[in-house]
C-alpha positions as CSV (number, residue, x, y, z in Angstrom):
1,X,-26.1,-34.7,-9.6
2,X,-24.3,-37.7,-11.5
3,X,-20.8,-36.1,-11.1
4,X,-21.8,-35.7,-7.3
5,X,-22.2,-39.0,-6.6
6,X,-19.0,-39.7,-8.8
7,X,-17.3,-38.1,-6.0
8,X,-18.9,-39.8,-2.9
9,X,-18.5,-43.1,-4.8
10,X,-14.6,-42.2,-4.9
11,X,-14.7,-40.3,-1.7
12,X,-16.1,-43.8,0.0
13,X,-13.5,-45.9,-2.1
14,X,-10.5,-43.6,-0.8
15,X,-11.5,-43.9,2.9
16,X,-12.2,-47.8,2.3
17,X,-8.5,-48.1,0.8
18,X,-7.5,-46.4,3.8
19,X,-9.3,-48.7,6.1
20,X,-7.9,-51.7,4.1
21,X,-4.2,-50.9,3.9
22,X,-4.4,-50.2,7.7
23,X,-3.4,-46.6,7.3
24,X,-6.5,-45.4,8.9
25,X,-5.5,-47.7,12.0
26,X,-1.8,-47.0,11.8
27,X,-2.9,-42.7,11.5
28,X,-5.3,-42.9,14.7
29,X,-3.0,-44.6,16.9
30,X,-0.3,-42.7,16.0
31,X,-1.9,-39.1,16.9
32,X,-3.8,-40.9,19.8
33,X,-0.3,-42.3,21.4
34,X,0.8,-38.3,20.9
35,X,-2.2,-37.3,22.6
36,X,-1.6,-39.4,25.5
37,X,2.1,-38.8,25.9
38,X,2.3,-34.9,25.5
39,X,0.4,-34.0,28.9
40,X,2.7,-37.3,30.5
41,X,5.8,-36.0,29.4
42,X,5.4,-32.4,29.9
43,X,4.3,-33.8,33.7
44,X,6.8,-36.2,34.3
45,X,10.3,-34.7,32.4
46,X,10.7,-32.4,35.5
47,X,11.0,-35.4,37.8
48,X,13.2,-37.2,35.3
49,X,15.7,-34.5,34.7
50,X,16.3,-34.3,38.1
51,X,16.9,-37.7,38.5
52,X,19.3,-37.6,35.8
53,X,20.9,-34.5,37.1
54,X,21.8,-35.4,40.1
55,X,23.7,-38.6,39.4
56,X,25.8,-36.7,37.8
57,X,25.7,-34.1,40.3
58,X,24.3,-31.0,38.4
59,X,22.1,-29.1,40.3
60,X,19.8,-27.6,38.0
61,X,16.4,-25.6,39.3
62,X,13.5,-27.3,37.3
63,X,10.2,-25.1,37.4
64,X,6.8,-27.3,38.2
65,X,5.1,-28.2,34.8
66,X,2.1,-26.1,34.0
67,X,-0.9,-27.1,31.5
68,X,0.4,-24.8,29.4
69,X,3.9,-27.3,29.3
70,X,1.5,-30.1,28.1
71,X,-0.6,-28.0,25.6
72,X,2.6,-26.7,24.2
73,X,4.3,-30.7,23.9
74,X,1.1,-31.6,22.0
75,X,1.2,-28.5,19.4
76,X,5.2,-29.4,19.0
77,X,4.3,-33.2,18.7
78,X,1.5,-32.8,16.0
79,X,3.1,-29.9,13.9
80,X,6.5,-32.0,13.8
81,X,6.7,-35.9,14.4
82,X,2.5,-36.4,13.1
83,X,3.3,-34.6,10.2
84,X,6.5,-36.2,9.1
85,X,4.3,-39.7,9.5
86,X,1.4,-38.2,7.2
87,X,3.8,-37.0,4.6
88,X,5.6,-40.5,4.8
89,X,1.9,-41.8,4.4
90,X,0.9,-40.2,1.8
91,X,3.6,-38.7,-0.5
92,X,2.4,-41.2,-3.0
93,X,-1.4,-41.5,-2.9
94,X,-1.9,-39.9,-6.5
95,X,1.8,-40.8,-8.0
96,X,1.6,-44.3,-6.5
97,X,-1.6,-44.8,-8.3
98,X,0.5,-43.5,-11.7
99,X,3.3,-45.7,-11.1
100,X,1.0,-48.5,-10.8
101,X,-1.1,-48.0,-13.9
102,X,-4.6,-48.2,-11.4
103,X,-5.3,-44.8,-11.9
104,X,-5.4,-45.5,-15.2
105,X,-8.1,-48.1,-14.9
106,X,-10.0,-45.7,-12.8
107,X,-10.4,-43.2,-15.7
108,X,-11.3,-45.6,-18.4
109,X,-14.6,-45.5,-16.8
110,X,-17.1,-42.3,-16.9
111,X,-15.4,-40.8,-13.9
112,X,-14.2,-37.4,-14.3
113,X,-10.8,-36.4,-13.1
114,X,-11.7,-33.5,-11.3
115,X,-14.1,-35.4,-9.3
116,X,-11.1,-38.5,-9.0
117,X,-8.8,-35.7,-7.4
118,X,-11.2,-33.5,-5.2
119,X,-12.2,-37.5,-3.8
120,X,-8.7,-37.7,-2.7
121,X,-7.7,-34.4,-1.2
122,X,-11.3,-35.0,0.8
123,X,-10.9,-38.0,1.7
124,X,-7.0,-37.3,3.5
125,X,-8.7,-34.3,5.0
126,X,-11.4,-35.9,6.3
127,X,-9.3,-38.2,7.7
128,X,-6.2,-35.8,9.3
129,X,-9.1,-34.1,11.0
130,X,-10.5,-37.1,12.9
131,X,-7.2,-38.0,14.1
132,X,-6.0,-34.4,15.4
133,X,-9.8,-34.6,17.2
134,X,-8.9,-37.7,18.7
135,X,-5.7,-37.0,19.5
136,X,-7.2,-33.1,21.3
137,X,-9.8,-35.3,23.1
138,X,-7.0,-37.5,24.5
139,X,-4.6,-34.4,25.5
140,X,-7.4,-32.5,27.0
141,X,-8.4,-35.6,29.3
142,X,-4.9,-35.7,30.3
143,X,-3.9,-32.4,30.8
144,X,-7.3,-31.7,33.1
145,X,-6.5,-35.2,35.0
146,X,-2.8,-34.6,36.0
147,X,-3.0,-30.6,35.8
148,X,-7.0,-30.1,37.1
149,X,-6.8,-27.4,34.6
150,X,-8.0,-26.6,31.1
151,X,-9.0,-23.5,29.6
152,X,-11.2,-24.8,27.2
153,X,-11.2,-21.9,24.5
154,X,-7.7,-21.4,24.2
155,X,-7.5,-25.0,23.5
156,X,-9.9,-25.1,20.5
157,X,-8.5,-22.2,19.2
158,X,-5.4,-23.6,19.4
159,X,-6.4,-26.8,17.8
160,X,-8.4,-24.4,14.7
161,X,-4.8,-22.9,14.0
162,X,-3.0,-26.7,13.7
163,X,-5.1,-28.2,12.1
164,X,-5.2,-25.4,8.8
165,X,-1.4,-25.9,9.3
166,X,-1.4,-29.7,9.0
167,X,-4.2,-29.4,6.2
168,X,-2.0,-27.0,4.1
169,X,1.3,-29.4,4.7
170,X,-1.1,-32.1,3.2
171,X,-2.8,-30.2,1.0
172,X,0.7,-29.6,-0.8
173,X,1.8,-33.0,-0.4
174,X,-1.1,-34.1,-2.4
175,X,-0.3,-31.4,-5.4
176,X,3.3,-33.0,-5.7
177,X,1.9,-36.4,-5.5
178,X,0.1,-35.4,-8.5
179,X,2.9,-33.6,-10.3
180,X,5.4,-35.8,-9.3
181,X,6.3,-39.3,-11.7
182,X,7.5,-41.2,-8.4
183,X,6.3,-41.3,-5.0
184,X,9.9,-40.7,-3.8
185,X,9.9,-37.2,-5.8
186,X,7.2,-36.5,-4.9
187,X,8.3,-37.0,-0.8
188,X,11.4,-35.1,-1.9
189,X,9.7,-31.8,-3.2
190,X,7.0,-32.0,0.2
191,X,9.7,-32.2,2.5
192,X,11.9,-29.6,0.8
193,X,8.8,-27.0,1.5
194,X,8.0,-27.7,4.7
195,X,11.8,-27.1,5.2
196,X,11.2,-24.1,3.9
197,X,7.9,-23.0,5.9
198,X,10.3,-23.4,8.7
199,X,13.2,-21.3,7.9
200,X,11.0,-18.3,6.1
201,X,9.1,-18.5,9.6
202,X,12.4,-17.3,11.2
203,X,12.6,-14.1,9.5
204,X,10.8,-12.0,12.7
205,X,7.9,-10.5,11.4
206,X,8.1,-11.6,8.1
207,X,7.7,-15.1,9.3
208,X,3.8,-14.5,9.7
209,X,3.3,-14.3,6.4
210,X,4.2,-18.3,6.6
211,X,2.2,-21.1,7.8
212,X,4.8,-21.5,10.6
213,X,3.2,-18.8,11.4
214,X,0.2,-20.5,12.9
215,X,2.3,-22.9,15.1
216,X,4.1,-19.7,16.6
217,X,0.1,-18.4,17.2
218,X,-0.6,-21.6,18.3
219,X,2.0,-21.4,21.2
220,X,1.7,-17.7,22.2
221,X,-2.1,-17.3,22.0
222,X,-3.2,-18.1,25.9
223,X,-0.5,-15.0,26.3
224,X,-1.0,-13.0,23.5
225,X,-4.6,-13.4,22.1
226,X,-3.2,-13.3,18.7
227,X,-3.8,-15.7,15.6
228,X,-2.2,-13.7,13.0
229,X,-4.3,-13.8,10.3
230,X,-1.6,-13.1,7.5
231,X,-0.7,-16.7,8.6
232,X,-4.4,-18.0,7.9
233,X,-5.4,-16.3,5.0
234,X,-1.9,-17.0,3.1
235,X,-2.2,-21.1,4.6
236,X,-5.8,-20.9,2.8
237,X,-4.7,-19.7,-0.6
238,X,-1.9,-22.0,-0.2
239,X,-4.6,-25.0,0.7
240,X,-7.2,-23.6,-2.3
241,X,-3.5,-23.1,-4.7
242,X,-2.6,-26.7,-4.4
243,X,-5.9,-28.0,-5.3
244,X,-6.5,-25.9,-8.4
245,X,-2.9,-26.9,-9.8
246,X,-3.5,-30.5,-8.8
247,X,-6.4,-30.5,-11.1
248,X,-5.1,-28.7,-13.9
249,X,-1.8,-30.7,-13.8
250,X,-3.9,-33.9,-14.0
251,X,-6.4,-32.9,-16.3
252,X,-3.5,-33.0,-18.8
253,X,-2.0,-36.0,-17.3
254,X,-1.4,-38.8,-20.1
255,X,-0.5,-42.3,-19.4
256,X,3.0,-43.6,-20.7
């Protein structure tokens, strides 16, 4: 019970940091303004390619936009540009703390590191799961408003797959944040294996056993009714993987 409310007193001290340092703001906009613009563009880029075209006389034959254009900007929106921003955001929440000597100050006191670490990884899921809500809420108005169309299931299941891909990209960016002596190493390593999610995913069939693999369900699901669960249950050992080495690595952490 007392290492339980350890953790919620962490847990609560995370999100509070988060509130404080305006991430929490800056995170919520940032998938909101993506949940806002993917049913827009995927509307409106017809009519502005064809304004484009023809001044410079290209004729070019531009289907009509379908709700399955703006579904498809929003997947390509979270799984590439939101991500990059989380990374960016929070490639240095445990090697930042290092580098500053507060993590230090934390662990003087009867906290146990475990429940320090597990505080964190909750508290950035917590919070990557509100925003990809807000952000579906704010597609799914907009798609149903300027398309009059929304199949509703597809949708969630599509939102299921992205969000245990965005959780898995996080999940590892916390385990080099925790590895990692600086935050920029730390960014270094993340990026160079989502890099790397990308181009195994390319590899045809082999690419499902990828978490790339559950952006490429993502998009062909309304066609194919397939989620590829070699995709899922690989991106869960990956999440639960990334946790356990966190907390070994910084049980033996020592400050210099």
């Amino acid at each position: 019970m007392i290492s339980y409310m350890r953790f919620i007193v962490i847990f609560k001290k995370e999100l509070l940091e988060y509130s404080r340092s305006k991430k929490l703001v800056a995170v919520l906009l940032i998938f909101s303004f993506f949940g806002i613009v993917s049913p827009l563009t995927a509307y409106f880029l017809p009519d502005i390619m064809e304004h484009f075209t023809k001044s410079q006389n290209v004729n070019i034959d531009i289907p009509a936009p379908t709700y399955d254009d703006a579904v498809f900007q929003y997947i390509k929106n979270l799984s590439q540009m939101c991500v990059f921003i989380l990374i960016l955001m929070n490639m240095g929440i445990i090697s930042g703390e290092k580098e500053k000597g507060t993590a230090v100050f934390l662990l003087v006191k009867p906290v146990k590191r475990s429940s320090f670490i597990l505080a964190k990884f909750s508290a950035v899921f917590t919070i990557t799961v509100t925003s990809i809500c807000l952000s579906a809420l704010f597609t799914a108005f907009y798609t149903f408003l300027f398309f009059d169309t929304l199949n509703i299931f597809n949708f969630i299941v599509q939102n299921l797959l992205i969000t245990l891909y965005i959780l898995c990209v996080m999940s590892i960016t916390l385990m080099f944040s925790t590895i990692a002596r600086s935050q920029i190493l730390s960014g270094i390593l993340t990026f160079f294996m989502w890099i790397s999610f990308s181009i195994f995913a390319q590899f045809g069939e082999i690419g499902r056993y990828s978490p790339d693999g559950l952006i490429s369900a993502a998009f062909t699901f309304p066609t194919t009714g397939q989620i590829f669960p070699e995709s899922i249950v690989l991106t869960a050992l990956i999440i639960l993987l990334s946790i356990v080495v966190s907390l070994s690595v910084f049980e033996k952490w020592e400050p210099k």
